[in-house]
Wavefront OBJ file of the C-alpha trace (Angstrom):
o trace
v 6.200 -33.276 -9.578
v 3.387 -31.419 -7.743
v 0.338 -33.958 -6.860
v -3.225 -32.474 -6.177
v -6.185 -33.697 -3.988
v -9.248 -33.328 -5.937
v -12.157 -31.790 -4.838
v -15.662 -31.251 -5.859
v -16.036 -27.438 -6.800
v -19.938 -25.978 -5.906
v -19.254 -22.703 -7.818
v -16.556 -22.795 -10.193
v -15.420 -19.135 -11.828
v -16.921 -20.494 -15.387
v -14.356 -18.940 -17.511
v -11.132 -18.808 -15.785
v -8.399 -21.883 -15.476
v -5.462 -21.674 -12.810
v -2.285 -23.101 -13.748
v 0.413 -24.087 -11.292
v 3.655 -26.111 -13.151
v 1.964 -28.587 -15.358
v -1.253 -29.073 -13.548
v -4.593 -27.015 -13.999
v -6.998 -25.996 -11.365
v -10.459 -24.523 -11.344
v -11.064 -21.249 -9.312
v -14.222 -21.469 -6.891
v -16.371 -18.448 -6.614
v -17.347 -19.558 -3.070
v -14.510 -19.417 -0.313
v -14.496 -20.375 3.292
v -11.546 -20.598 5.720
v -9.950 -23.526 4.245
v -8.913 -21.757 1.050
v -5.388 -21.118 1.128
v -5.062 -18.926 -2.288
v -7.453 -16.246 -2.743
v -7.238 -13.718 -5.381
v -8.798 -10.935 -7.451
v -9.330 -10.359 -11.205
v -11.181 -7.419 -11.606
v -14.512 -7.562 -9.356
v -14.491 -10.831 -9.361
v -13.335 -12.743 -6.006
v -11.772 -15.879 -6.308
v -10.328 -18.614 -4.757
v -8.189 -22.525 -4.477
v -8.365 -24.881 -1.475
v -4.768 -26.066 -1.572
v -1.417 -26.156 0.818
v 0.786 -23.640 1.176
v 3.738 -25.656 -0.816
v 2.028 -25.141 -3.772
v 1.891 -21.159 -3.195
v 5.984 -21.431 -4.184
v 5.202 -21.954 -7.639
v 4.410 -18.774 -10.012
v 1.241 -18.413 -10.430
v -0.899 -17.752 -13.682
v -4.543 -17.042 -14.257
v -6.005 -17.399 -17.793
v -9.444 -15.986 -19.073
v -9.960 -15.217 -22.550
v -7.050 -15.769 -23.968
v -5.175 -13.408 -21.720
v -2.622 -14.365 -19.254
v -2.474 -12.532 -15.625
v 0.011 -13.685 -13.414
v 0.806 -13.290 -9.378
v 4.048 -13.755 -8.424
v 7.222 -13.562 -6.275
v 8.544 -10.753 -8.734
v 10.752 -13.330 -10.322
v 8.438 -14.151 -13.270
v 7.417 -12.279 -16.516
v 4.817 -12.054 -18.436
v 0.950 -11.092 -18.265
v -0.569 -8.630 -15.649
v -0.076 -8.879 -12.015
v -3.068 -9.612 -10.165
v -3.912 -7.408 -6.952
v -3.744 -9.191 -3.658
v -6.032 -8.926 -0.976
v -3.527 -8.014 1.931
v 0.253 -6.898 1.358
v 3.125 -9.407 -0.040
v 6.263 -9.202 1.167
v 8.433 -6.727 -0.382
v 11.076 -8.478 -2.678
v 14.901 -7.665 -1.359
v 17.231 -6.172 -4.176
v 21.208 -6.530 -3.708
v 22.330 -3.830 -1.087
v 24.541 -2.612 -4.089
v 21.575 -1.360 -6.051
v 21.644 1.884 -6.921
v 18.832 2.929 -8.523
v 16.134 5.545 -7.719
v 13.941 7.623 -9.493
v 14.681 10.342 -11.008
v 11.828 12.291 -12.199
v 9.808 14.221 -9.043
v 6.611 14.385 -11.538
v 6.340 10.418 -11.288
v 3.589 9.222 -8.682
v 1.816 6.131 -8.149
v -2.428 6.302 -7.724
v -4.121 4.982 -5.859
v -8.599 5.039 -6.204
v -8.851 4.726 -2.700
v -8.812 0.948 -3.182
v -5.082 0.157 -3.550
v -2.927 0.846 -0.716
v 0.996 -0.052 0.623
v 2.297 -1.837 3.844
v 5.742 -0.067 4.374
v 6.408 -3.242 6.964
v 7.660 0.052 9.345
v 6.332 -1.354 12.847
v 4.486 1.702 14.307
v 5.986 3.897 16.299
v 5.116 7.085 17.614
v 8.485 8.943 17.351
v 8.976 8.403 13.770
v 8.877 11.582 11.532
v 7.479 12.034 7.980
v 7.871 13.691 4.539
v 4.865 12.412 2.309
v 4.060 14.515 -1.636
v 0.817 13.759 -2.310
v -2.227 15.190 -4.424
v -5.886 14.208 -3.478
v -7.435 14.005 -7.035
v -11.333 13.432 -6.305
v -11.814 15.502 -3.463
v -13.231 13.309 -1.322
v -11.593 11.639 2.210
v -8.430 10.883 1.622
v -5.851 8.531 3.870
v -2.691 9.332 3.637
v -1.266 6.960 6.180
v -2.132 4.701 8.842
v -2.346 1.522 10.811
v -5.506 -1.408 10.889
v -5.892 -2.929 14.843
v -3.609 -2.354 17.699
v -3.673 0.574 20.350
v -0.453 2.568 19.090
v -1.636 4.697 16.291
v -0.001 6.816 13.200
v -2.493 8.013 11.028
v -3.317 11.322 8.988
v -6.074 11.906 7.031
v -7.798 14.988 5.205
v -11.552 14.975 4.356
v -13.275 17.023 1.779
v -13.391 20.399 3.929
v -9.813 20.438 4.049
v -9.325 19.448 7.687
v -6.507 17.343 8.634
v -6.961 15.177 11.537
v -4.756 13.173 13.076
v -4.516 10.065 15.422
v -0.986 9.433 17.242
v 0.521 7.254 19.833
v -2.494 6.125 22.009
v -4.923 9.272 21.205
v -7.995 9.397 19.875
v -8.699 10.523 16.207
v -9.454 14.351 16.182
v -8.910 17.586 13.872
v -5.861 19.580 13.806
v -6.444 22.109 11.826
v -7.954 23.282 8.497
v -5.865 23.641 5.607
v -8.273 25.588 2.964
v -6.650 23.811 0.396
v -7.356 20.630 0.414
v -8.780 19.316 -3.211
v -6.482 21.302 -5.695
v -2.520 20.517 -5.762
v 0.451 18.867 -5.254
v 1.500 19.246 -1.421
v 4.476 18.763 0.820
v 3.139 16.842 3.975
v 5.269 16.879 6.887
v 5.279 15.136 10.292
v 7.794 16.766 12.725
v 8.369 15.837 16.258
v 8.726 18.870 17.942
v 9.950 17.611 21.082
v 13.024 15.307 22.519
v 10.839 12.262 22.893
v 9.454 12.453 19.584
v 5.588 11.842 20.568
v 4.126 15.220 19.996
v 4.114 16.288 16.267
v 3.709 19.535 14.170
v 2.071 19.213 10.442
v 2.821 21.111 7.762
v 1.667 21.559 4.634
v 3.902 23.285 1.904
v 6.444 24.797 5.009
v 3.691 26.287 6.521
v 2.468 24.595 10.113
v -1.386 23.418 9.964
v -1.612 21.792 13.150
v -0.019 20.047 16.466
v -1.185 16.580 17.933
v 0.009 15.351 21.512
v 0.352 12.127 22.616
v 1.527 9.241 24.903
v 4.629 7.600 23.750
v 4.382 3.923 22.258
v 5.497 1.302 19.640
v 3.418 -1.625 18.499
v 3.739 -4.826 16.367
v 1.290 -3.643 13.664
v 3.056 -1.738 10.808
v 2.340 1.764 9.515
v 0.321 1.946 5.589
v 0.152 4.165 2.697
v -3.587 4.908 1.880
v -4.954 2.790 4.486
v -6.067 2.681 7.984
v -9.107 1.763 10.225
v -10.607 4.585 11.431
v -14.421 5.154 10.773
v -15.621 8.458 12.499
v -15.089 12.254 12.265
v -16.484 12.684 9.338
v -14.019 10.287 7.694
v -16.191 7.548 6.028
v -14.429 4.492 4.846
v -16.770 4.013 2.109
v -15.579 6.853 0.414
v -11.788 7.000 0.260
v -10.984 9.233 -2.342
v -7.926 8.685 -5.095
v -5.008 10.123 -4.590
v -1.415 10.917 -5.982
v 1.492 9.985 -4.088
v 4.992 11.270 -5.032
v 7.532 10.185 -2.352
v 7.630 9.182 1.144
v 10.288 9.330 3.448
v 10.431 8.119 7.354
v 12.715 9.338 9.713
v 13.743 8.129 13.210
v 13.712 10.882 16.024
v 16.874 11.979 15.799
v 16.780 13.092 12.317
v 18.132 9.724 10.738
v 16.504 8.619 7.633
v 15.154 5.270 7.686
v 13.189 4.591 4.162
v 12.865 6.715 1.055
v 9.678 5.338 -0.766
v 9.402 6.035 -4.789
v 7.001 5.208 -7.092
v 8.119 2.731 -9.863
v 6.263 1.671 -13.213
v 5.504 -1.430 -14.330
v 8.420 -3.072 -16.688
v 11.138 -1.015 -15.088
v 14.370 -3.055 -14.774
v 15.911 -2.653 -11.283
v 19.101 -4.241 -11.133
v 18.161 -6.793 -12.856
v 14.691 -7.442 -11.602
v 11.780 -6.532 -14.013
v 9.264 -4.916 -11.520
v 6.028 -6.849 -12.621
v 3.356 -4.419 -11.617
v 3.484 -0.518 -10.616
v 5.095 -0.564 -7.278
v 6.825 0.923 -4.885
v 11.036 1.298 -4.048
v 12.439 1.796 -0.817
v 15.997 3.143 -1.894
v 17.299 2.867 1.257
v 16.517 -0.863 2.389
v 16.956 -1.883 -1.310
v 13.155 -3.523 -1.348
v 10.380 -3.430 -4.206
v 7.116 -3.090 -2.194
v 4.342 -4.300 -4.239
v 0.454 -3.119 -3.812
v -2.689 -4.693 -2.163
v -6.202 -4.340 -2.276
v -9.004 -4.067 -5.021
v -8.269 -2.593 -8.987
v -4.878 -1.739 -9.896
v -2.492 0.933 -8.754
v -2.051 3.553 -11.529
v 1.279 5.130 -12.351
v 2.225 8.528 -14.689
v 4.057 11.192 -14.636
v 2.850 15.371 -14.432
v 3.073 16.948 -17.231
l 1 2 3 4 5 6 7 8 9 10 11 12 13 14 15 16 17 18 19 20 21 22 23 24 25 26 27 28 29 30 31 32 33 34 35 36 37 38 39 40 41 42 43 44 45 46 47 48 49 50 51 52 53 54 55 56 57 58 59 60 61 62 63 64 65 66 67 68 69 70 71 72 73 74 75 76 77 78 79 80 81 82 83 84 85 86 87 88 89 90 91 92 93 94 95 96 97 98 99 100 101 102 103 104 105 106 107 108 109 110 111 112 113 114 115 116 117 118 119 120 121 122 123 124 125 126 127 128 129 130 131 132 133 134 135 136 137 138 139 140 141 142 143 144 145 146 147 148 149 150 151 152 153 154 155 156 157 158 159 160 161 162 163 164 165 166 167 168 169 170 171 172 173 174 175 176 177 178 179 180 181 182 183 184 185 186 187 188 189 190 191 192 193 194 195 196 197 198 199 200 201 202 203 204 205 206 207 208 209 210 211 212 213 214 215 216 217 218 219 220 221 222 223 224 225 226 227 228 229 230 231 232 233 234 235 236 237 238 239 240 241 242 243 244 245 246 247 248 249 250 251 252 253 254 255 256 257 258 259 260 261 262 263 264 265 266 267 268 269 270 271 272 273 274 275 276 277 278 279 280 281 282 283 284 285 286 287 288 289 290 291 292 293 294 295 296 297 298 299 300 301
């Protein structure tokens, strides 16, 4: 039986009633540190001072009629709401099997919605990333937020790629000419024994090489996210993107996580994946998105 402390709400979110087991709550439009639940429905910014125990319990939102619910990825029903910062990713029996199929399916992304991979950054790891930038504007393909051990590639709208790895600073690598129309093979290849210096490539064909000091750090590597705010890479404007597959390999070659996109309703082994997401085949985990809006999923025609 869950029991509540009752508060006196300044702003309530008219509209919208929270429901946790059997007992109701009123989401405050106003939210200071002592909120433990914060969430997002739509625009609109919302949030429940409460404990932790209570964030156990599924949770459901109601507004109109509809039902939206945040969850675990153990319940059904209504539309996942999009959290502010990563979840954990949800562990599937090792015995699991499945993977997708079709290499037209992507996940997209406005520039809003990104991934945490949970991959702790490290400058030796190699990459294999499909992607399409749809809007032509900056686009992040990967990257890490804080620390001083960096992985992060970008393009902005005149096609140049820069790059930031290990402890360098952000800077171009080269020009690719093709940047707003297509489907493209990224790749990040360590072209070296010790795995810090990389090649790019785009389609097979080399675009640029980045040096850099050799490190690993505690703060994980994301999928259309990271921190940077100069060379002509504003964060206002990330633009949307497609992505198709990502793989991660360690420096010797071994593969360490194939990333595919997954839609909303799929049944993986058993677990109905309650928002479009994103399955790591190899470490048997559903990785669900974070940010603002929802993460799109389709398939090329």
């Amino acid at each position: 039986m869950l029991s509540i402390i009752l508060v006196a709400y300044a702003c309530v979110a008219h509209g919208y009633v929270l429901h946790i087991g059997d007992v109701t709550l009123t989401p405050q439009t106003t939210c200071d540190t002592e909120h433990k639940l914060w969430f997002r429905l739509g625009n609109d910014k919302m949030c429940i001072p409460m404990t932790t125990e209570y964030l156990t319990n599924t949770i459901h939102i109601r507004h109109n009629g509809i039902i939206y619910s945040g969850c675990d990825g153990t319940c059904g029903g209504g539309e996942y709401i999009m959290p502010e910062t990563p979840p954990d990713p949800i562990v599937l029996p090792t015995t699991c099997e499945w993977t997708q199929t079709n290499p037209k399916a992507y996940l997209l992304s406005d520039g809003n919605q990104y991934f945490d991979t949970k991959v702790k950054v490290d400058s030796t790891i190699a990459m294999d990333l499909t992607a399409e930038i749809v809007d032509g504007k900056n686009a992040r393909l990967v990257g890490v937020v804080g620390g001083s051990c960096f992985f992060d590639m970008s393009i902005n709208d005149e096609s140049e790629v820069y790059f930031r790895i290990g402890t360098s600073t952000y800077s171009s690598v080269g020009n690719t000419g093709t940047q707003t129309t297509g489907k493209h093979l990224w790749e990040i290849k360590n072209n070296n024994s010790s795995g810090s210096a990389k090649y790019i490539y785009q389609d097979g064909k080399r675009v640029g090489y980045k040096g850099a000091t050799k490190c690993t750090g505690t703060n994980t590597i994301l999928v259309f996210h990271s921190d940077h705010v100069k060379v002509g890479l504003n964060p206002t404007e990330n633009g949307g993107m497609k992505l198709y597959s990502i793989k991660m390999y360690n420096k010797s070659g071994k593969l360490l996580h194939d990333y595919q996109p997954v839609a909303k309703g799929t049944d993986i082994c058993g677990t109905v994946v309650p928002t479009n997401a994103m399955w790591d085949f190899v470490d048997k985990k559903l990785y669900y998105p974070a940010g603002t809006g929802q993460m799109g999923y389709g398939v090329d025609p």
